[in-house]
N, C-alpha and C positions, 0 to 999 in steps of 0.2 A: 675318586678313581673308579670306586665301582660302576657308578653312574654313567661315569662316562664308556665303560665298556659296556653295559647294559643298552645306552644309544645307538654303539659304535655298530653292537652286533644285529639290532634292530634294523639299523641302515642298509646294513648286508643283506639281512633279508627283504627287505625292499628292493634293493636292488638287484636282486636274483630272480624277484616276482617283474619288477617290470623291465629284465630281461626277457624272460618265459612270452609276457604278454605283448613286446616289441615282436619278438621273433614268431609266435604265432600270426601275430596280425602282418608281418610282412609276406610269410609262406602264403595266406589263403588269399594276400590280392593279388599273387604272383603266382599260384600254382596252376591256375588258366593258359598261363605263358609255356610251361613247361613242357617240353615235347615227349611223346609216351617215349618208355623205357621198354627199348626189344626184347624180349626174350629167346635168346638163342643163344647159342654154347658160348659166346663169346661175353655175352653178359653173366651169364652162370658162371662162365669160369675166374670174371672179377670180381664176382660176389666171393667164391670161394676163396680167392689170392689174398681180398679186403683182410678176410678173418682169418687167414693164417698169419697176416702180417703183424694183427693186433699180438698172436700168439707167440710170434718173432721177439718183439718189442717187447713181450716179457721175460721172455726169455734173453735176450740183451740185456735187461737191465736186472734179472738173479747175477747174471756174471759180473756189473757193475756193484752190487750189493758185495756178491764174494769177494772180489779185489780189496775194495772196502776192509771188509771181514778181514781177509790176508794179510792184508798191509798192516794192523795191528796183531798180528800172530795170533788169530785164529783162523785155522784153514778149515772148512766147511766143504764136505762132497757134495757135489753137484747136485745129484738125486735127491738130496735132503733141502740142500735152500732152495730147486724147482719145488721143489713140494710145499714149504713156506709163502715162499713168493708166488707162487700162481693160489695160491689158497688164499690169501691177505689180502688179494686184490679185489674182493665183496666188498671191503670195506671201504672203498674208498666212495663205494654208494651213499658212505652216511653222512650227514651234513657234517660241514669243519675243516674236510679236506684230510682229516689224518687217522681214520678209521683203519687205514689201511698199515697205520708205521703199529700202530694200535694191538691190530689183530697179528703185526708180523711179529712182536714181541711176544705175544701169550702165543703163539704157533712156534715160535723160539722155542719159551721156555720148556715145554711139554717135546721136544727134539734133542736136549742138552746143550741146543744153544745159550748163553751167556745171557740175559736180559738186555743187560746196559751195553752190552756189543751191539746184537739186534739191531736192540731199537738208536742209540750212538748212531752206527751206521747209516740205517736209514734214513736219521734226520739229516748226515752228511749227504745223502743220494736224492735227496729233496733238495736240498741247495743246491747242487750240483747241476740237478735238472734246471730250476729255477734260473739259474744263471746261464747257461745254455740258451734257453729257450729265451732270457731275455735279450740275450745279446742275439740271438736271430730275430725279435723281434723289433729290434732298434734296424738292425739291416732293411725289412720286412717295413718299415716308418719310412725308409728311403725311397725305396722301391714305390709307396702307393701313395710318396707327393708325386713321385716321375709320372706314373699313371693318369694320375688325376690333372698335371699339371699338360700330357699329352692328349687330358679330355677323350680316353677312351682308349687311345693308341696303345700300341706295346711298347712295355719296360723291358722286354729281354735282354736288346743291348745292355742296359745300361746295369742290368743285375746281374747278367754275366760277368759284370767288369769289378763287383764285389766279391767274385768269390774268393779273390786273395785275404779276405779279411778272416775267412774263417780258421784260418790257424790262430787267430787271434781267441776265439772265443772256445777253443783247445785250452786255452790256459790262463783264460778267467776267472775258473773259479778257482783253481791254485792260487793266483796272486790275489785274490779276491781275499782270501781266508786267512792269507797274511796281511792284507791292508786290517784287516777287522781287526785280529789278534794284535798287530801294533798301535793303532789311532783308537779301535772301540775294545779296550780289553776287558768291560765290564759288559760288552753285549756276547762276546765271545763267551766267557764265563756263564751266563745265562743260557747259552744255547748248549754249551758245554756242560753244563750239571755240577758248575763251582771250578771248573777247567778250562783254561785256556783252549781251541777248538785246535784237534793237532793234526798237524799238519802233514798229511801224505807226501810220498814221495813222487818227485816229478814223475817217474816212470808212471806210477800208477795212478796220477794224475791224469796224465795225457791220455794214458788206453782210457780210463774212464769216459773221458771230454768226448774221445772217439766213439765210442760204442753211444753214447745219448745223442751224438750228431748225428749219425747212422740212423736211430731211430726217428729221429724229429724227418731227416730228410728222407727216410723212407716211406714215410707215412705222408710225406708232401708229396710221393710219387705217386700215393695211392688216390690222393684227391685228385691229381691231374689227369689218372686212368677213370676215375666217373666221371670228370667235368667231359671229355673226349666220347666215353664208350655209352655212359649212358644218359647225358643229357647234351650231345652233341655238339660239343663246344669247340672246333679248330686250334690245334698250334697252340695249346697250354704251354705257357715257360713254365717248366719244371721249377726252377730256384727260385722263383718269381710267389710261386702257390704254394710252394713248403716254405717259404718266409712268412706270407700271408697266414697262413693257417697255423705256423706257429707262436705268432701273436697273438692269436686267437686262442690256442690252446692256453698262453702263460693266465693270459686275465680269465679265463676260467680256473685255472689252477689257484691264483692266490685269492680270489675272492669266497672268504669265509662263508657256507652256510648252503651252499652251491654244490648238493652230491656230485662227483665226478665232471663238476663243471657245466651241470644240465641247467639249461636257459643258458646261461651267459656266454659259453663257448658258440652254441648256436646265432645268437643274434652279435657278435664279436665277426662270424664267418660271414654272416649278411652285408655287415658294416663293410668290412676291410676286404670281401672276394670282389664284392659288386663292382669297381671300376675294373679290374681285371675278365671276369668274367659275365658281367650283367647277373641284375639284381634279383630275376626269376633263379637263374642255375644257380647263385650262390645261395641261395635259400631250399635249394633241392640239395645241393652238397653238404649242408647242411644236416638236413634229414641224414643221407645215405649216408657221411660220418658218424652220425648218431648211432644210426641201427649199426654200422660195423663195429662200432667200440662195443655197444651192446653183448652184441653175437660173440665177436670174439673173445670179448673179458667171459662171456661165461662158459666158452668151450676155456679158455684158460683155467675158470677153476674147474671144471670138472677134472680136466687132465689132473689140475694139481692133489685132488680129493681121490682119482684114480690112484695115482702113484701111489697116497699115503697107504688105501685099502690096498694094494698091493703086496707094499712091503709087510705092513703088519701081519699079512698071511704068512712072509716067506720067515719072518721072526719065531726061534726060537723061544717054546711057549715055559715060564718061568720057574722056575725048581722050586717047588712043593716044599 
């Protein structure tokens, strides 16, 4: 067994390398193609929207973290899990992918958060996402046989015509985590810490589903305002590039060893924009995704490092 984890995770990292080395070598035979990027208030002012969006999406997904939290009776003030959460998000820089449930737990603890809540929750907020983002990515599989099968044409119609399915994937990962808990009860208990995985209530289910759909399709709006404002591309279908790009993001997400999904997520947008949007701009959106998660994960932790230095000023200093 160990062995075979030893390969498993070797493979990973190979495969993350000749992601890295896919997606370099696509950018620089296609970056000749690329049309310069204006600079003028309208490009500046997308740069800026890019990285408050990142700062958005964090902050949507502290109040999915709380609900979480809530739903098992512990309620957490806001000010305190933005502080956690935009703080924890450094770590998702480190290889493994879970730097970040990591640092949210020892950021817990040193706040009187609970440990095994924390971190509990967070690995429910991982799943959650995971299931989201895979079930738009299965949508997102549809969408770029239509493309590829109209050899260049647009899917809009026909992804417009999906979007009834997304209530669907509202309550995936609810019924998800009962399929597991009745058919896998010993994977459950694994991920559970010797505990059946318990199960939320639909309420807080559903707002959850909502607020990460929010984000996945918000951040598909954001690729579709570079693919238009700064690398010139007409008539982007919205649903169409927040499907694409959210497949793109899941297999960066579960592939072990892969900080924040750098290489894989990159050459995953190559692969799956290019019959959408042609293979120079998908490898520019690429980039400009990169740098925005960049930028705005780390005005996220500042804010969140700001807040903590804040409050510990306005704290009562401790009786002698």
């Amino acid at each position: 067994m160990k062995y075979a984890k030893t390969v498993f995770k070797w493979l990973m990292y190979a495969a993350v390398v000749a992601s890295i080395v896919f997606f370099v070598r696509a950018f620089m035979i296609h970056m000749e193609k690329l049309p310069p990027i204006p600079l003028n208030l309208t490009t500046v002012a997308i740069g800026l929207l890019s990285m408050v969006s990142v700062v958005v999406t964090h902050f949507f997904g502290t109040h999915v973290w709380r609900l979480l939290m809530s739903d098992q009776g512990h309620r957490v003030p806001t000010r305190l899990a933005v502080q956690v959460f935009f703080i924890s998000q450094l770590g998702k820089y480190l290889p493994g992918n879970v730097g970040q449930f990591i640092g949210r737990g020892v950021l817990a603890k040193s706040t009187g958060i609970p440990v095994g809540v924390a971190v509990g929750t967070a690995v429910f907020e991982g799943i959650w996402n995971l299931v989201i983002s895979s079930s738009l990515a299965l949508l997102g599989s549809v969408v770029l046989w239509e493309l590829q099968a109209a050899q260049g044409g647009s899917a809009a119609s026909f992804a417009s015509q999906l979007v009834w399915v997304l209530p669907l994937a509202l309550v995936a990962p609810w019924l998800g985590i009962k399929v597991v808990n009745t058919f896998l009860p010993k994977l459950s208990m694994k991920i559970g810490g010797g505990q059946l995985l318990r199960l939320p209530r639909l309420r807080t289910a559903l707002f959850v589903s909502l607020l990460i759909l929010v984000n996945f399709m918000q951040q598909g709006y954001i690729v579709k305002l570079h693919a238009e404002y700064l690398f010139a591309t007409p008539d982007v279908d919205w649903f169409s590039i927040a499907l694409l790009y959210s497949s793109a993001w899941v297999v960066g997400y579960v592939v072990p060893g892969s900080p924040g999904g750098l290489g894989v997520r990159e050459a995953m947008m190559v692969v799956l924009l290019a019959p959408l949007t042609g293979a120079a701009v998908a490898a520019g959106l690429a980039v400009s995704m990169r740098l925005t998660t960049l930028l705005g994960d780390a005005v996220t932790v500042l804010l969140g490092v700001l807040g903590r230095h804040l409050q510990s000023r306005k704290a009562p200093p401790a009786a002698g």
